[in-house]
C-alpha positions as CSV (number, residue, x, y, z in Angstrom):
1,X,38.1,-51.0,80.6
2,X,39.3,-49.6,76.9
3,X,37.6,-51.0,73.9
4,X,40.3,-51.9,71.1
5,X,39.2,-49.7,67.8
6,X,41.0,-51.5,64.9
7,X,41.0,-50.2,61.8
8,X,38.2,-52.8,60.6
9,X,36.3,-51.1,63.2
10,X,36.8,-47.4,62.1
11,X,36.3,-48.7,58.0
12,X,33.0,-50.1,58.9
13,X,31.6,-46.7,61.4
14,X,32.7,-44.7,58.6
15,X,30.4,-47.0,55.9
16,X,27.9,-46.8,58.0
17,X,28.0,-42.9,58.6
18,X,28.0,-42.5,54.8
19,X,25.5,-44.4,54.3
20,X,23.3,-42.9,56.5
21,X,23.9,-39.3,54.8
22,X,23.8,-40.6,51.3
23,X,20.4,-42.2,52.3
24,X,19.1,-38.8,53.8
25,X,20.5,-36.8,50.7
26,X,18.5,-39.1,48.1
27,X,15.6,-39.0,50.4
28,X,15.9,-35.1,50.1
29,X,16.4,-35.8,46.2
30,X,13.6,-37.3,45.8
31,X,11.2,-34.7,48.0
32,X,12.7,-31.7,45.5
33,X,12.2,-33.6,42.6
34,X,8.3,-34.7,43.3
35,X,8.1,-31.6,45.8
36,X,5.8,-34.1,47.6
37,X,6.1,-34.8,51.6
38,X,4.8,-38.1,51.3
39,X,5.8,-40.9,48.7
40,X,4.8,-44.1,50.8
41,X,2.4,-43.8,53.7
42,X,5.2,-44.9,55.9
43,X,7.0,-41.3,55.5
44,X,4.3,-39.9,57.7
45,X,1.2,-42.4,58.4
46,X,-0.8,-39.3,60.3
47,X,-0.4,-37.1,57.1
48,X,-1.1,-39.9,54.6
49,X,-4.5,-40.5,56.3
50,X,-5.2,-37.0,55.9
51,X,-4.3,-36.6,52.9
52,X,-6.7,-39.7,52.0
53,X,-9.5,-37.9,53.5
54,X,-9.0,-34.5,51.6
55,X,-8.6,-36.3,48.5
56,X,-11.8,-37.9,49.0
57,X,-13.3,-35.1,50.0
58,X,-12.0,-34.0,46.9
59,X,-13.3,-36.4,44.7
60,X,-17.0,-35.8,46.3
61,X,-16.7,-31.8,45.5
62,X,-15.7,-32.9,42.0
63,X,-19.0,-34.7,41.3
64,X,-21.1,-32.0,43.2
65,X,-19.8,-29.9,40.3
66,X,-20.1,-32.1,37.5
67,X,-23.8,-32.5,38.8
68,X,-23.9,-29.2,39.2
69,X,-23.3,-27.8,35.5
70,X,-25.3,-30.9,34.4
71,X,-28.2,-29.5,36.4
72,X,-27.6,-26.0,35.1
73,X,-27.6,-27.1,31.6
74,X,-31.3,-29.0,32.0
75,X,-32.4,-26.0,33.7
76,X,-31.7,-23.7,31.2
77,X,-33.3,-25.8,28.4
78,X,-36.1,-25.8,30.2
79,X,-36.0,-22.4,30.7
80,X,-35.9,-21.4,26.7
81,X,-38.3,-23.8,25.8
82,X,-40.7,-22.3,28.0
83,X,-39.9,-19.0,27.3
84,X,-40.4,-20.2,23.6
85,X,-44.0,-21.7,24.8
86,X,-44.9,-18.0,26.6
87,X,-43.9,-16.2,23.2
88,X,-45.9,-19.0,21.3
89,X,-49.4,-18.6,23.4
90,X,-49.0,-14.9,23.2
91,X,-49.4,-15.3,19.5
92,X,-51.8,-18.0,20.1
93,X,-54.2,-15.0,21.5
94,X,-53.7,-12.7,19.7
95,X,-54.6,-14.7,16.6
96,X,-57.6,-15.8,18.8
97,X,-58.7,-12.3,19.8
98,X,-58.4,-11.0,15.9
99,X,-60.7,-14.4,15.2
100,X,-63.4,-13.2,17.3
101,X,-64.1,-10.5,15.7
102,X,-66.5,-12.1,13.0
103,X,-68.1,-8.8,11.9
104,X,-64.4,-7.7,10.3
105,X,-63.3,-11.1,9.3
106,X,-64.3,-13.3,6.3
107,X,-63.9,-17.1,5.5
108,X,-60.3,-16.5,4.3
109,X,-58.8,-14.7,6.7
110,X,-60.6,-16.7,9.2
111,X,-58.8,-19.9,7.0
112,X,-56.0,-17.7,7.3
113,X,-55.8,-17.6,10.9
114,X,-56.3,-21.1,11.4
115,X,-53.4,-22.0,9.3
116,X,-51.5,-20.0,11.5
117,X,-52.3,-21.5,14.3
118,X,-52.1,-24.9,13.1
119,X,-48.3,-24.1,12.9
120,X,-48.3,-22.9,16.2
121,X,-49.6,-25.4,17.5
122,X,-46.5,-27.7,15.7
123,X,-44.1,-25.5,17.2
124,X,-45.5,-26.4,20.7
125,X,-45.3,-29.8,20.3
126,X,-41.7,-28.7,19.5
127,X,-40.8,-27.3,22.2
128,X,-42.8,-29.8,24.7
129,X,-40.8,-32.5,23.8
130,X,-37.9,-30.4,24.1
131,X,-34.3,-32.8,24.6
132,X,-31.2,-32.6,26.5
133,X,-28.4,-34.9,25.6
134,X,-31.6,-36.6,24.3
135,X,-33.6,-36.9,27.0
136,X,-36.7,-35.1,27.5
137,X,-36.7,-32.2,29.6
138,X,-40.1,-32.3,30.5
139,X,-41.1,-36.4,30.2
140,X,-39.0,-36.6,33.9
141,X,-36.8,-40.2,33.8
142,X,-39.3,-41.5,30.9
143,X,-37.3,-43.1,28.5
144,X,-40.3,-42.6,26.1
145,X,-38.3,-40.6,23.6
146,X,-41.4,-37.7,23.6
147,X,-43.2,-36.1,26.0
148,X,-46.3,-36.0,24.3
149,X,-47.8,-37.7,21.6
150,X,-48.0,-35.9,18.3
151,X,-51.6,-37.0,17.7
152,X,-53.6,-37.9,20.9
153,X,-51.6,-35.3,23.1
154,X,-51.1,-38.1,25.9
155,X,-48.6,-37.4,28.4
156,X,-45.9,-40.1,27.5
157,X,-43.6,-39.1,30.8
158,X,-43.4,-40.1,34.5
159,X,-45.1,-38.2,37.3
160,X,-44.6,-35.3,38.9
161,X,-42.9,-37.5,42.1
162,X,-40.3,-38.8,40.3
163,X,-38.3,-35.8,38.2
164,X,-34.9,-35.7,37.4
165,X,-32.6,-34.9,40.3
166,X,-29.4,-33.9,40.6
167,X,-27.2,-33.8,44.1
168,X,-25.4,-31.0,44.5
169,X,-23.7,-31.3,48.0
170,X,-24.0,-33.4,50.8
171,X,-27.4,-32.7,51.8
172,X,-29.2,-31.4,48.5
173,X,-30.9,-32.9,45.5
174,X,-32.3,-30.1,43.2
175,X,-35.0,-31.1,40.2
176,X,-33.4,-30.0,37.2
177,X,-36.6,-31.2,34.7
178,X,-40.3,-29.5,34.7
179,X,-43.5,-31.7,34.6
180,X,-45.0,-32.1,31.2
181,X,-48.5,-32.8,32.6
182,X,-48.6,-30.2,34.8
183,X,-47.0,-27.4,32.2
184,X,-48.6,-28.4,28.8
185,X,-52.0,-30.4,30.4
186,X,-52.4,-33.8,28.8
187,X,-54.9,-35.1,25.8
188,X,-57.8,-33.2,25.5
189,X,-57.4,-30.9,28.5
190,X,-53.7,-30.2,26.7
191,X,-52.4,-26.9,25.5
192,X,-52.3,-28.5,22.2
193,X,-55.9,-29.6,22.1
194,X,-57.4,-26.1,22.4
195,X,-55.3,-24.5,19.4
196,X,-57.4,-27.7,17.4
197,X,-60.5,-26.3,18.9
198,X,-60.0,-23.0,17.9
199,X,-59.2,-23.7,15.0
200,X,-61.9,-25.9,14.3
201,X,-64.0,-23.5,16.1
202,X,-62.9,-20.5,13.6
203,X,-63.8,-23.3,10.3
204,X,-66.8,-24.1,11.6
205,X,-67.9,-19.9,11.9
206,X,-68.4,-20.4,15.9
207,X,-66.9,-17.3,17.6
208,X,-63.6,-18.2,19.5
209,X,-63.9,-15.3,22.1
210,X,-64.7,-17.9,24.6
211,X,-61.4,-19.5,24.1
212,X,-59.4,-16.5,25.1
213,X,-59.6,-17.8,29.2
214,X,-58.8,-20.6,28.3
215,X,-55.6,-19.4,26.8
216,X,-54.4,-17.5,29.7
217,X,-55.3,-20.1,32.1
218,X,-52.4,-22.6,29.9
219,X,-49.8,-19.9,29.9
220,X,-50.3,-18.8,33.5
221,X,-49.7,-22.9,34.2
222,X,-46.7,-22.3,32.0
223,X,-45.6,-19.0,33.8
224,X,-46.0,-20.7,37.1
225,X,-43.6,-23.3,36.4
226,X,-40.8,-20.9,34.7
227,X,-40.8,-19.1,37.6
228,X,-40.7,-22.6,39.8
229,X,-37.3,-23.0,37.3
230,X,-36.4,-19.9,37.6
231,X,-35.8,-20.0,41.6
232,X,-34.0,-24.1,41.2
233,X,-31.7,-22.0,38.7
234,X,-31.0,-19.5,41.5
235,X,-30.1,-22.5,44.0
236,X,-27.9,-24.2,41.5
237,X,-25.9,-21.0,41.0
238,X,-25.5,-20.2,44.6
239,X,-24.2,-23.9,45.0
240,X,-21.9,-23.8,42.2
241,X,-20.5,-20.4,44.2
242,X,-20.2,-22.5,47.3
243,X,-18.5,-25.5,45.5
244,X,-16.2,-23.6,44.6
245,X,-15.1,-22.1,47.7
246,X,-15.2,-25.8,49.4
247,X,-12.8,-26.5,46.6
248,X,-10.3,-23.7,46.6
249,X,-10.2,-25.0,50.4
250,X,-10.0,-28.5,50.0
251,X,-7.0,-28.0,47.8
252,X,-5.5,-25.9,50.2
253,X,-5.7,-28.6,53.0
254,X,-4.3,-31.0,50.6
255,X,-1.2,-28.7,49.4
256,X,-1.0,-28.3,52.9
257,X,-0.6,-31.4,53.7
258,X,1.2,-33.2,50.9
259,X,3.4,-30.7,49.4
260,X,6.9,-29.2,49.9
261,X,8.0,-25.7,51.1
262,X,10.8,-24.9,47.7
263,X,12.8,-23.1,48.9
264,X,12.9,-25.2,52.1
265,X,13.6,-28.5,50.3
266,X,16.3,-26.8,48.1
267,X,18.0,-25.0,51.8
268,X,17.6,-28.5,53.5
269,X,19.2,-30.6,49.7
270,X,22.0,-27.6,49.7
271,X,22.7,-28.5,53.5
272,X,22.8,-32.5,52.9
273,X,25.1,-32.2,50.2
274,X,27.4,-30.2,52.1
275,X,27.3,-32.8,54.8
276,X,27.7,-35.4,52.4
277,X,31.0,-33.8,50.8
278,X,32.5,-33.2,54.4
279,X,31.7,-36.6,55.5
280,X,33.5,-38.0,52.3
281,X,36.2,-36.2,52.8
282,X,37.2,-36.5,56.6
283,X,36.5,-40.5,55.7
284,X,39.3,-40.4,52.9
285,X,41.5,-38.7,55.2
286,X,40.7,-40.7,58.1
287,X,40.8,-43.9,56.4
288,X,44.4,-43.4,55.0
289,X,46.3,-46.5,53.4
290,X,48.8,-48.3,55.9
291,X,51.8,-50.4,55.4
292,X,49.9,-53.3,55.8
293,X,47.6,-52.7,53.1
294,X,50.1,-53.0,50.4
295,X,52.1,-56.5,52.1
296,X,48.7,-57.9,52.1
């Protein structure tokens, strides 16, 4: 049996065919101009969920890091200001120790000395209520605007249970804030509290050489916890050295994924344009005009 091929027939193959291969060439068009493999999850439904999981992925890694630098940032506040408080309480004593010696000091210089410390004791209330894109760094999530109150010394913050974490992967929360309480004491047993009693102590000619302990029993509390900061600063830099690796490989799996080989895409658009031309011009020649097209 033949099958009759008219030339209705052959006009409407040869449509077809170019249709096909001008489709394929502006789909190729398209991939060198966005040098993306996907446009619509239809292209390649496997790779597009993929792709939505690495991008997710992404987007997790993102905030790890954001968390991360905002960690680092509280950290090192805390950091100075108690670095600040060590330099301040090493002054502290040695003002203390040179008040204790009555025999070589009169009412003056004892006056003198207490002066001194009185501003010592204002630049530790300085640094104790310390801020960070104003929030305290040592109150914890108080939103009491101080850590310590300027004239009874209370302890205005939260507890020593409920600091300020940040989470910086999937599995870690670091506390990126220092207890007030525990650094600084609170009301009379504060920090604060004994610079009034030595100074008090030195108006009232009592010998302050008992004070001295005390004194190095607040800034061992206040070395204790610098060094508890400095090892959470260690962790968030070894983090922030791990998130970027699970980044530099999460955007690998993603290029991977959704983007283009160049010089591929262009081989591939060079080949499709070729086939295009060809196919135009075999149709022109194959289609040529018969009698019957000019008497109709």
């Amino acid at each position: 049996m033949f099958t009759r091929v008219t030339a209705q027939t052959r006009m409407t193959n040869a449509q077809l065919n170019l249709q096909v291969s001008a489709a394929q060439l502006a789909r190729l068009q398209d991939t060198a101009s966005s040098l993306k493999k996907i446009s619509v999850p239809s292209d390649d439904p496997a790779a597009a969920a993929d792709s939505m999981r690495v991008r997710a992925a992404q987007a997790a890694t993102a905030q790890y890091a954001r968390n991360i630098d905002d960690g680092n940032n509280w950290l090192t506040t805390t950091d100075s200001a108690m670095s600040a408080v060590n330099d301040i309480l090493g002054r502290v004593r040695d003002l203390t120790v040179q008040g204790a010696n009555d025999g070589a000091l009169n009412s003056v210089s004892k006056e003198a000395i207490a002066k001194e410390l009185e501003g010592l004791k204002s630049d530790l209330l300085s640094k104790a209520n310390t801020t960070y894109l104003g929030r305290t760094v040592f109150a914890g999530n108080s939103d009491a605007g101080v850590a310590f109150d300027a004239t009874t010394y209370n302890f205005s913050g939260s507890g020593s249970g409920s600091g300020v974490q940040r989470r910086i992967d999937s599995n870690t929360t670091v506390q990126v804030d220092a207890n007030g309480a525990a650094v600084f004491g609170t009301g009379a047993s504060s920090v604060f509290a004994l610079v009034d009693n030595i100074v008090a102590d030195l108006r009232a000619g009592v010998n302050v050489g008992s004070r001295i302990s005390a004194i190095d029993t607040a800034a061992n509390a206040v070395l204790s916890a610098q060094s508890s900061v400095g090892a959470r600063s260690a962790q968030i830099t070894k983090a922030k050295d791990a998130n970027l690796q699970t980044t530099g490989a999460l955007e690998a799996q993603r290029s991977g994924i959704e983007d283009v080989d160049l010089s591929q895409i262009i081989i591939q658009l060079k080949q499709q344009e070729v086939t295009y031309q060809a196919a135009l011009a075999v149709t022109s020649r194959t289609l040529q005009p018969t009698l019957m097209d000019f008497l109709r």
